[in-house]
C-alpha positions as a printed Julia matrix, in Angstrom:
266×3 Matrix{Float64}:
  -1.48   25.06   10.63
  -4.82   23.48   11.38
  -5.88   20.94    8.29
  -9.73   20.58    7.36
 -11.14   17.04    8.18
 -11.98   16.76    5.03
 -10.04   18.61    2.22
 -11.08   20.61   -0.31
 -11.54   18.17   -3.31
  -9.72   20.3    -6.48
 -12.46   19.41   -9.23
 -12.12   20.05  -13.09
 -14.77   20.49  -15.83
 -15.65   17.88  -19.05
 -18.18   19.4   -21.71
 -20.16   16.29  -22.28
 -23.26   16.94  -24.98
 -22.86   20.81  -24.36
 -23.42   20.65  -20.97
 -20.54   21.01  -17.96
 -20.07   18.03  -15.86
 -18.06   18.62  -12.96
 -15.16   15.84  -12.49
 -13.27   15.13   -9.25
 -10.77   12.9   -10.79
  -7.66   15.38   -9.0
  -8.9    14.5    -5.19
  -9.8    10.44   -6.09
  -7.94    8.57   -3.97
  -5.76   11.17   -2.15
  -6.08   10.28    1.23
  -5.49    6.13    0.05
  -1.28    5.79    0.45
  -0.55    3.55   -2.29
   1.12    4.11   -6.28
   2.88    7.34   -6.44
   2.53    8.02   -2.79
   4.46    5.16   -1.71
   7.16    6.63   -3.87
   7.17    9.6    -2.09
   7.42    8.54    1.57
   9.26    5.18    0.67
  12.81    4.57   -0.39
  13.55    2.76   -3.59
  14.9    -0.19   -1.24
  12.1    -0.32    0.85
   9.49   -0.36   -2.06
  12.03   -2.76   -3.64
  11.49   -5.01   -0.74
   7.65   -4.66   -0.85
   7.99   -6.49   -4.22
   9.82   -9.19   -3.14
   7.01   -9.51   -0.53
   4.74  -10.43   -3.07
   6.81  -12.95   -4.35
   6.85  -14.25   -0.98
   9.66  -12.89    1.0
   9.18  -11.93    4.56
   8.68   -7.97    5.54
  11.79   -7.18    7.93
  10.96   -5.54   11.22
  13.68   -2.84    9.35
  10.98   -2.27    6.45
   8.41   -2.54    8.86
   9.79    0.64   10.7
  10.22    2.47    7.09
   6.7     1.86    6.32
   5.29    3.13   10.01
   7.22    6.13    9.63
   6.46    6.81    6.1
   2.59    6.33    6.98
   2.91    8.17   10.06
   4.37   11.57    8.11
   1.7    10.89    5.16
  -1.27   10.65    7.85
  -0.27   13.81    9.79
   0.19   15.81    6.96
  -3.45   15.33    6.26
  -4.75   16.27    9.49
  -4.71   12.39   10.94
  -4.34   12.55   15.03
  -4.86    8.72   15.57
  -4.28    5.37   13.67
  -6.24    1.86   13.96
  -5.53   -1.65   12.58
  -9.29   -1.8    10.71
 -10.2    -5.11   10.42
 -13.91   -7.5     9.51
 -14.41   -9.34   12.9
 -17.08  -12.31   12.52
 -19.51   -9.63   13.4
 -20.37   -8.63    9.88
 -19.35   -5.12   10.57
 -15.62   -3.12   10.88
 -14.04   -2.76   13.95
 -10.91   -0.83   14.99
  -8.93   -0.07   17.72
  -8.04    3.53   17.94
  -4.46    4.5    19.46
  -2.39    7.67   19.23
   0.15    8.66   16.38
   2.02   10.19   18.9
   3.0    10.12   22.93
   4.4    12.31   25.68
   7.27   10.07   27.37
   9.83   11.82   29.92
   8.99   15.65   28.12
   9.28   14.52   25.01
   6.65   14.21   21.85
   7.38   10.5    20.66
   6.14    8.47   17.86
   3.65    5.58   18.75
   3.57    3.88   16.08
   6.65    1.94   15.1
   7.07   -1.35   12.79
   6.38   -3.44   15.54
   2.93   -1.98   16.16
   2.04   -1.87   12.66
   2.6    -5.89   11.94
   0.54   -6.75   15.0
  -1.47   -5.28   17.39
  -4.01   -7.28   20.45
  -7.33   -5.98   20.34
  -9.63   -8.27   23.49
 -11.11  -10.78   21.29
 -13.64  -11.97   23.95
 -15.78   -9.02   22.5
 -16.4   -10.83   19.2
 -18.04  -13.86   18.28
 -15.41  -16.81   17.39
 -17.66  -19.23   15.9
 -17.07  -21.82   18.77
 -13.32  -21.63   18.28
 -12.26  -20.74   20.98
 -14.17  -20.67   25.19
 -14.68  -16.36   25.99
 -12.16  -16.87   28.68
  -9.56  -17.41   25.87
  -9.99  -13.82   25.1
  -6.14  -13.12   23.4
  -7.12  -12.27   19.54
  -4.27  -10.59   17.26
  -5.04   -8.2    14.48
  -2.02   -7.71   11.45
  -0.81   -5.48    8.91
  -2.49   -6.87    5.39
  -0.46   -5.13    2.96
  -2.57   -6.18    0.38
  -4.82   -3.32    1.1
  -3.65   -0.39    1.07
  -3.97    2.56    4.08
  -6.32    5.08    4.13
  -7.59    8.33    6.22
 -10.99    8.27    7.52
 -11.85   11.28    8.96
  -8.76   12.2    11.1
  -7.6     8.3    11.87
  -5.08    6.49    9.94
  -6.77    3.42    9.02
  -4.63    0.0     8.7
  -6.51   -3.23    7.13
  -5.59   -6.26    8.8
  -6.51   -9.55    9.48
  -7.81  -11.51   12.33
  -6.71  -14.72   14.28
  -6.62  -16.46   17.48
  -3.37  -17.11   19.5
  -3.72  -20.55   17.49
  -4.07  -18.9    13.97
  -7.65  -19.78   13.54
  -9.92  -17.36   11.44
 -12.1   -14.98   13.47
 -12.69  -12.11   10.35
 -13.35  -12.74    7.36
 -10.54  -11.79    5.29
  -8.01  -13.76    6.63
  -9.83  -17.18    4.8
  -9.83  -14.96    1.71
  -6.08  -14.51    1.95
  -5.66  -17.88    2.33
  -7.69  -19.22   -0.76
  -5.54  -16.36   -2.52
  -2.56  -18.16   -1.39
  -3.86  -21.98   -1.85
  -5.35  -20.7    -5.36
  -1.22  -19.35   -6.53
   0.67  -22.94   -5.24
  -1.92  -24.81   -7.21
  -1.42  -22.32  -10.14
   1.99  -22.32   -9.83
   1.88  -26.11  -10.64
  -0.46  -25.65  -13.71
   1.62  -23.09  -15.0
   4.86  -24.84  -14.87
   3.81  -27.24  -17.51
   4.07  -24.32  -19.61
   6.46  -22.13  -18.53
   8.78  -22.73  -15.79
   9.4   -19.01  -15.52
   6.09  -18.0   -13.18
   6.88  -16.99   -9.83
   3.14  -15.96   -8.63
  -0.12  -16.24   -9.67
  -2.92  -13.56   -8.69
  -6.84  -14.21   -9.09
  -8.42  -11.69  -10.16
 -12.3   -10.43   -9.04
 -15.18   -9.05  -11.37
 -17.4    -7.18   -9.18
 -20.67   -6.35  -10.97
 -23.33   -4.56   -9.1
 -27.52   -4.77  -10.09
 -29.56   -2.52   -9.13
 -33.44   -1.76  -10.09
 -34.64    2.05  -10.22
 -38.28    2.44   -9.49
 -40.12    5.85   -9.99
 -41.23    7.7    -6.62
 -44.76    7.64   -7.09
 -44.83    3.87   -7.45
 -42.31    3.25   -4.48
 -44.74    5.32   -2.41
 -47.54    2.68   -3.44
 -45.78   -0.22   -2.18
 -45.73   -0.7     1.6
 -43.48   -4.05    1.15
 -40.57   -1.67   -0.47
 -40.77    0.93    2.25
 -40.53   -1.55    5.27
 -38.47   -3.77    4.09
 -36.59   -2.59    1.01
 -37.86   -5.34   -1.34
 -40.33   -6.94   -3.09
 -42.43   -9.15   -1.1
 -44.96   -9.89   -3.47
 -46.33   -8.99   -6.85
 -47.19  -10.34  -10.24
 -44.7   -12.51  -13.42
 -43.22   -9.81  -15.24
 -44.82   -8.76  -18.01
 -41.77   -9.6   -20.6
 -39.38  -12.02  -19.4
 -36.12  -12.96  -20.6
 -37.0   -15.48  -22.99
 -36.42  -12.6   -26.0
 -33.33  -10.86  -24.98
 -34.71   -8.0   -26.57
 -34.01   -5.33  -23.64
 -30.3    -6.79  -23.66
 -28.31   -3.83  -24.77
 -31.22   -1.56  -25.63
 -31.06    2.23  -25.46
 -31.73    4.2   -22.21
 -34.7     5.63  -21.37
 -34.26    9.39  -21.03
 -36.0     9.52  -17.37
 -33.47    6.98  -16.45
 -30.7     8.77  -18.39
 -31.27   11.79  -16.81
 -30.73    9.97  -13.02
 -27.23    9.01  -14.17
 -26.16   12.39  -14.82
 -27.82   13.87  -11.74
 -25.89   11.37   -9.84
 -22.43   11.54  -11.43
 -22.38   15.34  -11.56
């Protein structure tokens, strides 16, 4: 059976003010393996042993294996003909390294990727810039398995997040010194904590993303050449109201701007 690239996404339908909005809640996050997936493909000891990881155990080159294969059968259900450990190299884009799920070895169709290649994998590192860590000739770099981040199929490639170091352990993405404030952040938290309660074993910062964004109508865009070029504002005048009111704090919304929102979620 030949798969789609891109499944059909099952949607449903919310009356909202009379009108049908279309909803693709069903197909959000169905090609992401993580929650009830992992419960699927995983046995209760293996997902039992991914919680000890967070606590700080180890992952066994056993659970390693049980993970690989679990992601393997998930991905290729789905259409997925390749995997990658997808990591955030210094360059400030993504970068992956695209191998087969499978191989042909002596006749026979054999899996590629094993536990072993899903911990850690050795992309050429000379390719990326290492902030003076390291001379180019020095080109060994290792990409692993962050299973903080859950899998996911992009198009028809499994797609691993990982981190990025040197053969000395130095930094060359930009995740890896996030994990590690993560990970400085719970020992020092750990500390606090037991002055209250003895009984904390971890300690996980949290992140509040909030995004800004400033809609301007089409026939005024069009009469600013510093927006089209370069996507911004290079010059203009004081707004007219500033913020020294708070008066358009939790205001109603204009029903032009209104009316973008639900053209964009439908």
């Amino acid at each position: 059976m030949v798969l789609p690239l891109y499944p059909k996404m099952s949607t449903k339908t919310l009356q909202v003010n009379g009108q049908s909005v279309r909803l693709a809640a069903s197909a959000f996050g169905e090609r992401v393996f993580h929650g009830e997936v992992m419960r699927q493909y995983l046995s209760e000891s293996a997902l039992e042993a991914l919680a000890r990881w967070e606590k700080g155990e180890p992952i066994s080159l056993e659970l390693a294996d049980e993970v690989a294969n679990a992601l393997r059968q998930w991905a290729t259900e789905r259409g997925a003909t390749h995997y990658t450990h997808w990591f955030h190299p210094l360059t400030g884009l993504t970068a992956e390294k695209h191998e087969n799920l499978y191989e042909v070895m002596g006749g026979k169709v054999l899996s590629a990727l094993n536990g072993s290649e899903l911990l850690q994998q050795e992309p050429d590192a000379s390719s990326f810039p290492s902030g003076g860590l390291r001379s180019t000739f020095e080109a060994r770099g290792y990409t692993a398995w962050d299973p903080t981040s859950p899998p996911f199929i992009y198009g028809r490639t499994l797609c691993i997040p990982s981190v990025y170091v040197s053969y000395n352990g130095q930094a060359l993405d930009y995740k890896t010194p996030l994990l590690r404030s993560i990970e400085a952040l719970n020992q020092a938290g750990k500390k606090v904590a037991a002055l209250f309660y003895r009984g904390v074993q971890r300690v996980f910062p949290t992140l509040g993303i909030e995004q800004e964004f400033f809609l301007v109508a089409e026939e005024l865009y069009a009469r600013r050449l510093d927006l089209m070029l370069t996507g911004r504002t290079l010059i203009g005048a004081p707004s007219p109201r500033g913020q020294q009111m708070e008066d358009h704090y939790f205001g109603s919304i204009p029903e032009r701007v209104l009316a973008f929102f639900e053209e964009l979620e439908a």
